[in-house]
C-alpha positions as CSV (number, residue, x, y, z in Angstrom):
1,X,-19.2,120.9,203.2
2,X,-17.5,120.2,200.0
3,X,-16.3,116.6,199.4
4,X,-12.5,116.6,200.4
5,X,-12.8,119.7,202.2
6,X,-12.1,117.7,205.2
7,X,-9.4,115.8,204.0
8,X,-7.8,118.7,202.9
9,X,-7.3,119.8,206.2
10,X,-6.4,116.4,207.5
11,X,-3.2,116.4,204.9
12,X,-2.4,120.3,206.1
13,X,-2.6,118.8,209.7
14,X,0.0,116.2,208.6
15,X,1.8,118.8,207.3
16,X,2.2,121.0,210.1
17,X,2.8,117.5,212.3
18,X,5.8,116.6,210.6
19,X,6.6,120.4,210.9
20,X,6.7,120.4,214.4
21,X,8.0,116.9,214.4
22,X,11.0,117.8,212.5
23,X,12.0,121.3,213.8
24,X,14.1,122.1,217.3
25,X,13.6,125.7,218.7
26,X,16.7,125.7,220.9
27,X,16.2,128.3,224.0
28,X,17.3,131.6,223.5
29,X,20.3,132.3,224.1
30,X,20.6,136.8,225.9
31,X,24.0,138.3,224.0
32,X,24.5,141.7,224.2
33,X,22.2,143.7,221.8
34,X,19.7,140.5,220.9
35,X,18.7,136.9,221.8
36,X,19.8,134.7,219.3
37,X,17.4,131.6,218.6
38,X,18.5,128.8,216.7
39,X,16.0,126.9,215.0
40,X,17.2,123.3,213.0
41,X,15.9,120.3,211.3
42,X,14.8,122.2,208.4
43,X,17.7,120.2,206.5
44,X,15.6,116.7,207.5
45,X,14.3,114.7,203.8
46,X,10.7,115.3,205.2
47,X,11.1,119.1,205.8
48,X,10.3,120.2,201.9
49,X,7.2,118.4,201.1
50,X,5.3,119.6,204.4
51,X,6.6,122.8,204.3
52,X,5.5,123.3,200.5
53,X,1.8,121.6,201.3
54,X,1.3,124.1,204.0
55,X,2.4,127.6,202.1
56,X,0.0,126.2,199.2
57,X,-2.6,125.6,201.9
58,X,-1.6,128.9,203.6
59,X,-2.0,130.2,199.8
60,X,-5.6,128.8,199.5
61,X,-6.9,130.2,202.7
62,X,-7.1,127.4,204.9
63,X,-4.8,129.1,207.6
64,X,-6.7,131.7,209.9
65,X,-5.7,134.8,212.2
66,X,-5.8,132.8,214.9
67,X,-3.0,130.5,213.8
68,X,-5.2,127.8,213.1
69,X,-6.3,125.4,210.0
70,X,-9.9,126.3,209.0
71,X,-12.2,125.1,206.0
72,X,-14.7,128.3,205.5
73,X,-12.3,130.1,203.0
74,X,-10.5,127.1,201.6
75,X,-10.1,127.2,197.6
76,X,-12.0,124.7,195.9
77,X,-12.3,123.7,192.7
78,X,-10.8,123.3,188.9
79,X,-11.1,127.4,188.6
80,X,-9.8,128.1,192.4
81,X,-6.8,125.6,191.3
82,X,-5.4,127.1,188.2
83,X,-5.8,130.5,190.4
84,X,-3.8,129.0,193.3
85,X,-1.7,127.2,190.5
86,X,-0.9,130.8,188.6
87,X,-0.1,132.6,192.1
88,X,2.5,130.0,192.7
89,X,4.1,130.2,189.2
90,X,4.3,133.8,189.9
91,X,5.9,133.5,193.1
92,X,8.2,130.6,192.5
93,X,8.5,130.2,188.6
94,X,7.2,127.1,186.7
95,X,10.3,125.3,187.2
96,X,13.8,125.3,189.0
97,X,16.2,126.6,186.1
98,X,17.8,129.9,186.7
99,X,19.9,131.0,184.0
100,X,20.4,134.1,182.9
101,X,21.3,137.2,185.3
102,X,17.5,138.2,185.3
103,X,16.2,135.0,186.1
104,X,19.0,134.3,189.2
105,X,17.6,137.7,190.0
106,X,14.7,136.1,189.9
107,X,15.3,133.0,192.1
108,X,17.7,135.1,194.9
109,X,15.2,138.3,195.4
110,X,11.7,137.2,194.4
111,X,11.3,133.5,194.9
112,X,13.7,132.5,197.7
113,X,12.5,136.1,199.2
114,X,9.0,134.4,199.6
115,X,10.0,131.3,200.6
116,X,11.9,132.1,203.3
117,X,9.1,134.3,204.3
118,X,7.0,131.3,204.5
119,X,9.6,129.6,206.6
120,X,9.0,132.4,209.3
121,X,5.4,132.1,208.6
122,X,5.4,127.9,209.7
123,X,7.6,128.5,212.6
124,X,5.5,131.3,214.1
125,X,2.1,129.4,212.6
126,X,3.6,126.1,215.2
127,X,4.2,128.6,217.9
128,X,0.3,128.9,218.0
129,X,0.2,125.2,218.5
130,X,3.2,125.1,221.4
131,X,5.2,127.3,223.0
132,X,8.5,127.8,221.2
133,X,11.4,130.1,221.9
134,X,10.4,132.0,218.9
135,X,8.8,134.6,221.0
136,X,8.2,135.1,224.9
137,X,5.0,133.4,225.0
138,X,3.1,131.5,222.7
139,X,1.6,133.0,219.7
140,X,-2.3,134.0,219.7
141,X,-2.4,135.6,216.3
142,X,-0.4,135.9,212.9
143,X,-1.4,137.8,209.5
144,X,-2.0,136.4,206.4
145,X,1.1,135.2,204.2
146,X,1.5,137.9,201.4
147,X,0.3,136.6,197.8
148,X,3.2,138.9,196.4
149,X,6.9,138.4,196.6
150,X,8.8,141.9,198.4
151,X,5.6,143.7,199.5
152,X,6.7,146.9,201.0
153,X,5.9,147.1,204.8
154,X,6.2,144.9,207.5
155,X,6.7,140.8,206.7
156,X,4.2,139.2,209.7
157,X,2.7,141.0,212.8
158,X,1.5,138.5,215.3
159,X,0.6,138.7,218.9
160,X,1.4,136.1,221.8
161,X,0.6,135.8,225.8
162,X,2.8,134.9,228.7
163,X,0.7,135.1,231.8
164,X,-1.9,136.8,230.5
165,X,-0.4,139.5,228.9
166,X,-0.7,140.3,225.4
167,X,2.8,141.1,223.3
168,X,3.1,142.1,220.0
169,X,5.7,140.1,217.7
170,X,6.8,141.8,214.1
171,X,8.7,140.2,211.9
172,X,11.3,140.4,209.0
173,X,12.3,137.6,206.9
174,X,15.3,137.2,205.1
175,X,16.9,134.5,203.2
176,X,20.6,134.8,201.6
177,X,23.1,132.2,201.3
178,X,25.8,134.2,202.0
179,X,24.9,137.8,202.9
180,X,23.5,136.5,206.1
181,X,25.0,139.8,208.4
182,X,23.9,142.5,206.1
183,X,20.6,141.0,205.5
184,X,20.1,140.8,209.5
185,X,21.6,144.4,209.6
186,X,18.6,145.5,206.8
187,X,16.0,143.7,209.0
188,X,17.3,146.2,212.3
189,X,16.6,148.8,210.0
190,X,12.7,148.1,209.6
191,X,12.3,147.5,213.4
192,X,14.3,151.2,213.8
193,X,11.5,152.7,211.6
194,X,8.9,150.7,213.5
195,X,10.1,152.7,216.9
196,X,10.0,155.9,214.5
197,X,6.7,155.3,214.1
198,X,6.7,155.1,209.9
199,X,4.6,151.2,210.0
200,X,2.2,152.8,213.1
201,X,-0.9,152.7,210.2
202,X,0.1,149.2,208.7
203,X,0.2,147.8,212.9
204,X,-3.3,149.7,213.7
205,X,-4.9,147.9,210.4
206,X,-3.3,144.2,211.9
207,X,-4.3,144.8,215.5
208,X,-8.2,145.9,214.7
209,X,-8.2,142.6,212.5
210,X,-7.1,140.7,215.6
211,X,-9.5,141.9,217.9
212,X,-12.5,139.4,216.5
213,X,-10.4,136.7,217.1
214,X,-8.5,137.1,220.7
215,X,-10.1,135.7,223.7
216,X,-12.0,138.9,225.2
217,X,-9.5,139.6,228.3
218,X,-6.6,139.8,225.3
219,X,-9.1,142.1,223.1
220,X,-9.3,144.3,225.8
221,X,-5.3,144.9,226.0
222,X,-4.9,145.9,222.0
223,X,-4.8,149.4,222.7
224,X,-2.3,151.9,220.3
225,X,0.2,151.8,222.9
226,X,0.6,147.8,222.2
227,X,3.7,147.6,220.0
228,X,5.6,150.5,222.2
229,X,4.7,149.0,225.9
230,X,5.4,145.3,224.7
231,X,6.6,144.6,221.3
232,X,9.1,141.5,220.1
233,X,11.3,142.2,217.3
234,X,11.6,139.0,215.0
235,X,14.1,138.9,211.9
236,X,14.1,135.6,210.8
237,X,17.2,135.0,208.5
238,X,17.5,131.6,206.6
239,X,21.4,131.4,205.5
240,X,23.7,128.9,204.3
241,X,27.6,130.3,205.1
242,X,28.4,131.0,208.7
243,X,28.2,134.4,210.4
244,X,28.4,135.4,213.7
245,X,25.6,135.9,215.4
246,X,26.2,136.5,218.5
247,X,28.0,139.8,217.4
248,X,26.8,143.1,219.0
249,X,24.2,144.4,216.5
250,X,24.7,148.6,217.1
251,X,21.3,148.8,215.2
252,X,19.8,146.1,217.4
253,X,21.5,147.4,220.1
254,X,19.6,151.3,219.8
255,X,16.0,149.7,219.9
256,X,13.8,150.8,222.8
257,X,12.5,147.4,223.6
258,X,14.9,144.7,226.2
259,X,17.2,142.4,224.3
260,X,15.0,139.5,225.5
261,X,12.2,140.7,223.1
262,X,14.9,141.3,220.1
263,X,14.6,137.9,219.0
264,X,16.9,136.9,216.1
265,X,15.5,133.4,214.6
266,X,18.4,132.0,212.4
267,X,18.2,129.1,210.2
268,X,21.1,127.5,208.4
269,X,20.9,125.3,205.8
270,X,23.5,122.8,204.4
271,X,22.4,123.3,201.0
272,X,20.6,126.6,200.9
273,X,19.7,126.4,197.0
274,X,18.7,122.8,197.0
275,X,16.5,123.7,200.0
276,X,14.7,126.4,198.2
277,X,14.3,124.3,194.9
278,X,13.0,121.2,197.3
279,X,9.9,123.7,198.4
280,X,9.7,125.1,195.1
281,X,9.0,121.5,193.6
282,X,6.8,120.6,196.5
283,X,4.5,123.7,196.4
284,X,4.1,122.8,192.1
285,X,3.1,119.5,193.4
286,X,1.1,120.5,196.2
287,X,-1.4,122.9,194.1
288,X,-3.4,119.2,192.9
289,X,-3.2,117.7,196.5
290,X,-4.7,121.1,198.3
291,X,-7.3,122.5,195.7
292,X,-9.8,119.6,195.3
């Protein structure tokens, strides 16, 4: 084992601590197409540094498909950090100015798009480690966070157990300041082509992956049936201006599966830009503290 390897892990293990330590889940609360489930804290001083250490270590492959910190694949290294360091610039930018048109462009669909898919990523990544009113269960698996900002397809596919049986959660992660409704309305729209049966290939690919890791009585229940029989729909929307959320969703409303498994995670923020530069800063920062 490399020399830090282990203390590597111990500061991503503090990372996800204060994570957990930080965040409420508030129960779910049934309206009448969805569940809405609020999720705060995120707005606490300690939120952004955690939160940036563990999407660089998430980055650097310390995070595995069962949810779980691992050493095996974890970058190491001058030449693995000015890899790790180059994938963050391109995700995030160098630095926290924004402009121009093109590079507000930049910072509203590129890197606040991928940071607020990493917020969905921690929050589903500690509802391996508790149970959480993220999803009906507690979470078992969870893909790999995408390396590229708006990757067509599906955000996160994870699966979690409730009594033994195995449910698949999908995911779509938005983050707008002040577009909060029509983002959420986009998000239905992915999770309408899911029950069309356009992301059947991409969900086939996730669940085979899974089937090293689950226990062997959850293996045997990945069958291509899964996501039809017991899926959760999970659009995760980080905003800053209010919206109602408890409106009826008509494109929420039309999906197959119970309201109970149309799980809407919101997150508002006080200061949705100052969030999103916060991580930025910390994930920079966090590139010399993860790859050793």
């Amino acid at each position: 084992m490399a020399a830090g390897t282990s203390s590597v892990i111990d500061l991503l293990t503090a990372s996800l601590s204060q994570l957990e330590k930080s965040l409420v889940f508030h129960p779910g609360s049934l309206v009448e197409s969805h569940t809405v489930v609020q999720v705060s804290g995120l707005d606490s001083i300690e939120v952004p540094v955690a939160l940036g250490r563990y999407l660089v270590g998430a980055l650097a492959g310390a995070v595995g498909l069962d949810a779980q910190l691992f050493e095996d694949l974890l970058a190491r290294g001058v030449d693995r950090r000015e890899e790790i360091r180059g994938t963050v610039n391109r995700l995030i930018g160098p630095d926290n100015v924004f402009t121009g048109p093109k590079q507000i462009l930049m910072r509203d669909t590129r890197r606040n798009a991928w940071i607020g898919e990493g917020v969905g990523h921690a929050l589903l990544t500690l509802s391996a480690h508790k149970v959480t009113s993220c999803v009906d269960g507690q979470v078992c698996t969870l893909t790999e966070i995408h390396q590229t900002p708006n990757r067509q397809g599906l955000d996160s596919v994870s699966t979690y157990v409730q009594n033994n049986v195995l449910g698949v959660g999908i995911g779509e992660s938005k983050a707008t300041r002040a577009a909060a409704s029509e983002n959420l309305t986009d998000a239905a729209g992915l999770f309408i082509e899911v029950e069309e049966g356009i992301h059947g290939p991409d969900l086939r690919a996730r669940l085979a992956a899974f089937r090293f890791v689950l226990d062997p009585g959850l293996k045997d229940q990945v069958k291509d049936s899964l996501w039809t029989d017991n899926a959760s729909y999970l659009p995760i929307v980080v905003f800053q201006e209010n919206f109602d959320v408890t409106a009826k969703r008509p494109k929420l409303a039309q999906l197959k599966q119970p309201a109970q498994r149309r799980r809407v995670i919101v997150v508002q923020l006080p200061d949705f830009h100052g969030f999103f530069d916060a991580v930025a800063d910390a994930m920079r920062a966090a590139v010399d503290e993860v790859i050793l």
